[in-house]
Every structure is written in structure tokens, then in C-alpha cells.
C-alpha positions as CSV (number, residue, x, y, z in Angstrom):
1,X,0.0,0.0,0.0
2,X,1.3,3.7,-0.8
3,X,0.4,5.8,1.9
4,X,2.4,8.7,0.7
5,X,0.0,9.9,-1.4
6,X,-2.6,9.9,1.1
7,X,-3.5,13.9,1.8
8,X,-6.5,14.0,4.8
9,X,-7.4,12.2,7.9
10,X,-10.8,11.3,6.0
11,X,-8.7,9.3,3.3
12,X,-6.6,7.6,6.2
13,X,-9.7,7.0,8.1
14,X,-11.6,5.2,4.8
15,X,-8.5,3.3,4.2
16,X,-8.5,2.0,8.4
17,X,-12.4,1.0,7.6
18,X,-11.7,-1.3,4.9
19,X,-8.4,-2.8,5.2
20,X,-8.1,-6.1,6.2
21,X,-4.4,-6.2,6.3
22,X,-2.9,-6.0,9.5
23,X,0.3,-4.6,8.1
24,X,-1.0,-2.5,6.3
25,X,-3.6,-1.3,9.7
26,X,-0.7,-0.3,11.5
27,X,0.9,1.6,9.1
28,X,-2.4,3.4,8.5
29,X,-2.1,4.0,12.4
30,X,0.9,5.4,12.1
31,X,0.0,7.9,9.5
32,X,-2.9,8.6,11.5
33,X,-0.9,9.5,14.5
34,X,1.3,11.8,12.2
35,X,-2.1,13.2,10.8
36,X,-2.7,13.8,14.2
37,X,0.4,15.5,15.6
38,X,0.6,17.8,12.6
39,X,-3.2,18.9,13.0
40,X,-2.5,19.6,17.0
41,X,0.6,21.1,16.7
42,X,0.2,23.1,13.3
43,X,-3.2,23.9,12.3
44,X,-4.5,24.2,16.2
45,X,-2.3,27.8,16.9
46,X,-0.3,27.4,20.2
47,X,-1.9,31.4,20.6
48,X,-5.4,29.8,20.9
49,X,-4.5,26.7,22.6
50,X,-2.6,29.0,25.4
51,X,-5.6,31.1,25.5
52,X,-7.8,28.5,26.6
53,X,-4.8,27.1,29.3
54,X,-5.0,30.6,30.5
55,X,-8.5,30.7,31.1
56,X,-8.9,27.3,32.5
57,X,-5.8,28.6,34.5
58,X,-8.0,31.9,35.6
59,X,-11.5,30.2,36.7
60,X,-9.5,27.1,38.5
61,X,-7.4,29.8,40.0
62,X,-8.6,28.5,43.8
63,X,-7.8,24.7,43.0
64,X,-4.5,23.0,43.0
65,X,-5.3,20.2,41.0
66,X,-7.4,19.3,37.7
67,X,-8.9,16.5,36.1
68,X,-8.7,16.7,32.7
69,X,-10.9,13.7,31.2
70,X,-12.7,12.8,27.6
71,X,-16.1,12.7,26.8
72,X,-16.8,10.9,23.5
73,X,-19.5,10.2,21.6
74,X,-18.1,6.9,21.6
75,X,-19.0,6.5,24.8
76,X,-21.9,4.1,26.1
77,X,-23.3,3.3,22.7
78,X,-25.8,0.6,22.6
79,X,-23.2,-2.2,21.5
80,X,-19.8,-0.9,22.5
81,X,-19.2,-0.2,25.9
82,X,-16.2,2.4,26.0
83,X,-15.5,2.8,29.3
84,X,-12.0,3.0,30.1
85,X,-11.0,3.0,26.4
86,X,-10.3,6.6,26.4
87,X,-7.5,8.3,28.3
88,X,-7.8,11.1,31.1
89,X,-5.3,13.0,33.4
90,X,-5.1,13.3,36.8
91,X,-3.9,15.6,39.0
92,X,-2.8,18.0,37.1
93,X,-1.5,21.4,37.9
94,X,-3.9,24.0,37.7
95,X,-1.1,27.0,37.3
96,X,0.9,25.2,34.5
97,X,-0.1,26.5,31.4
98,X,2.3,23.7,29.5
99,X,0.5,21.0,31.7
100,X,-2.7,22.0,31.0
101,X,-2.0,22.1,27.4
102,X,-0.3,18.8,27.2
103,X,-3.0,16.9,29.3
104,X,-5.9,18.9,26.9
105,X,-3.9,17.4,23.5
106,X,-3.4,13.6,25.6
107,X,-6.7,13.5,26.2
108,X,-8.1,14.5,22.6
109,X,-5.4,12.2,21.0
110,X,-6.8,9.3,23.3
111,X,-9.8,9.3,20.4
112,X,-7.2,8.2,17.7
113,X,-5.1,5.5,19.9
114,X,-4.7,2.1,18.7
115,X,-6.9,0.5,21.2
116,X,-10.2,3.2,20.5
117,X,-9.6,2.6,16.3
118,X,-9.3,-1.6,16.5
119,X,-12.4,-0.8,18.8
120,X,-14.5,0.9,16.1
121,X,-13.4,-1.4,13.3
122,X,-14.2,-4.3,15.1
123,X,-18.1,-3.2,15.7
124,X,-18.1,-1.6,12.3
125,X,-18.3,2.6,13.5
126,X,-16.5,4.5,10.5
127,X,-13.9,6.3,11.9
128,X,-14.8,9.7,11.1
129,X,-17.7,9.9,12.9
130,X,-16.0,9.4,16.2
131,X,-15.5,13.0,18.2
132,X,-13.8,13.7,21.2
133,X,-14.6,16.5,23.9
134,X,-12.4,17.3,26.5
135,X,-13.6,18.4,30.3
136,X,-11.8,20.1,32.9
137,X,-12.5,20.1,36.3
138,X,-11.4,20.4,40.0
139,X,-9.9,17.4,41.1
140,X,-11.3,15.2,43.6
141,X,-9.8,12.9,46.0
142,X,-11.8,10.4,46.4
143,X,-11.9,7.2,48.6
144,X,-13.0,5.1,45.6
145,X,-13.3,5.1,41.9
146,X,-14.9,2.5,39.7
147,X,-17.0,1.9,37.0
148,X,-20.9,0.6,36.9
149,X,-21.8,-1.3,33.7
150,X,-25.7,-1.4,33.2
151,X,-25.2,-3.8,30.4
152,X,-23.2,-6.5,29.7
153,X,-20.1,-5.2,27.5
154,X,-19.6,-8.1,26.1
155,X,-22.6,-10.3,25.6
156,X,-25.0,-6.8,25.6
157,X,-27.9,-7.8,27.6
158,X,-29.1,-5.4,30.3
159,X,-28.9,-6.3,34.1
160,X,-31.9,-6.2,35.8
């Protein structure tokens, strides 16, 4: 397969849907993650990027630590369960404009990682529908953390 000639995410993406070459999927991943890097790092301005840090920075401003966790509309579909699958960062620090930043672009990345992309493929969800939102908030120490399925993940029947 050339992937040089391959010019947007939407091509990569069509390609990752239809391929059944496993060779061939990861080096469509890795093009993807390029895609990726370039489009956070290039075409998303560091200017407007900062601004946002700043302002997160501002309205935290009473808070030590952030939580900086995805919301996907991946999430909690009727036959995917995708708990877990995407990635979140804790305890970070709420006057680091370069933390914030980095854990904002982790988090949003987390949408393209291997694991979230064999995910889709394997229940048939064309890639470029998946979208990523990312949520800051204070961070919360809690005793305990877990998740509650209300369905079976993997069988997809609902407990009663």
C-alpha cells in the first residue's frame, strides 16, 4: 500500500475501515498519528491553545489540581461499551499553562489510539464519525473510583 499519497485524515480513516491487512492497519495508524500531531501542533495555533490554558488557569485559580478527562461520543453506545478506552489526566497542575496544554492534547489524542480505532473497526463505526470532547474540572480525591456497567459489554444484555 502507498500511503504517501494519502492527503487527509478522512482518506486515512476510509482506508483504516476497509483494510483487512494488519500490516497494512498499523501503518495506516501510524499515519494517522502523524495526521494527528501535525493537525495539533500546526493547524491548532499554540496562541489559541494557550488562551484557553490561560483561562482554565483563571476560573480554577482556587484549585490545586485538575482533572482533565474525555467525553466521547463513543462512549456508552448501545453495543460498545467504552469505558475505560479513552484516556484522562489526573492531578494536574492547575497554574501550569504547559501541563494544562499537554493533558488537553493527551486527552483529545486518546480518540485516535490504537486501542479506541481496533475498537470501532471491530463493531463496524466508521472512523470519522468518532468526536472527542475534552472536560476540565477540579480534582477530587476520592476514597474510591470505579466503573458501573448497566449492560453487559460483552454479551449486551441489560442487568436487571
Amino acid at each position: 500500500m502507498e500511503n504517501s499519497r494519502i492527503t487527509s485524515m478522512s482518506e486515512v480513516f476510509a482506508r483504516i475501515d476497509c483494510t483487512k491487512d494488519p500490516q497494512a492497519l498499523e501503518s495506516l495508524h501510524s499515519l494517522l498519528a502523524e495526521h494527528i500531531h501535525i493537525k495539533l501542533e500546526q493547524d491548532l495555533s499554540r496562541k489559541v491553545m494557550e488562551e484557553y490554558a490561560e483561562k482554565i488557569k483563571k476560573d480554577f485559580s482556587s484549585i490545586k489540581l485538575l482533572a482533565v478527562r474525555s467525553s466521547s461520543n463513543m462512549e456508552d453506545l448501545s453495543r460498545i461499551s467504552g469505558a475505560g478506552l479513552f484516556y484522562s489526566q489526573l492531578n494536574v497542575p492547575s497554574k501550569s499553562v504547559k501541563e494544562i496544554c499537554g493533558a488537553i492534547k493527551a486527552v483529545w489524542k486518546s480518540l485516535y489510539s490504537r486501542r479506541a480505532v481496533q475498537s470501532r473497526r471491530k463493531y463496524g463505526v466508521k472512523q470519522e464519525v468518532a468526536a472527542m470532547a475534552v472536560l476540565v474540572q477540579e480534582m477530587v480525591l476520592a476514597e474510591y473510583s470505579f466503573i458501573i456497567h448497566t449492560s453487559n459489554p460483552v454479551l449486551f444484555f441489560v442487568f436487571l
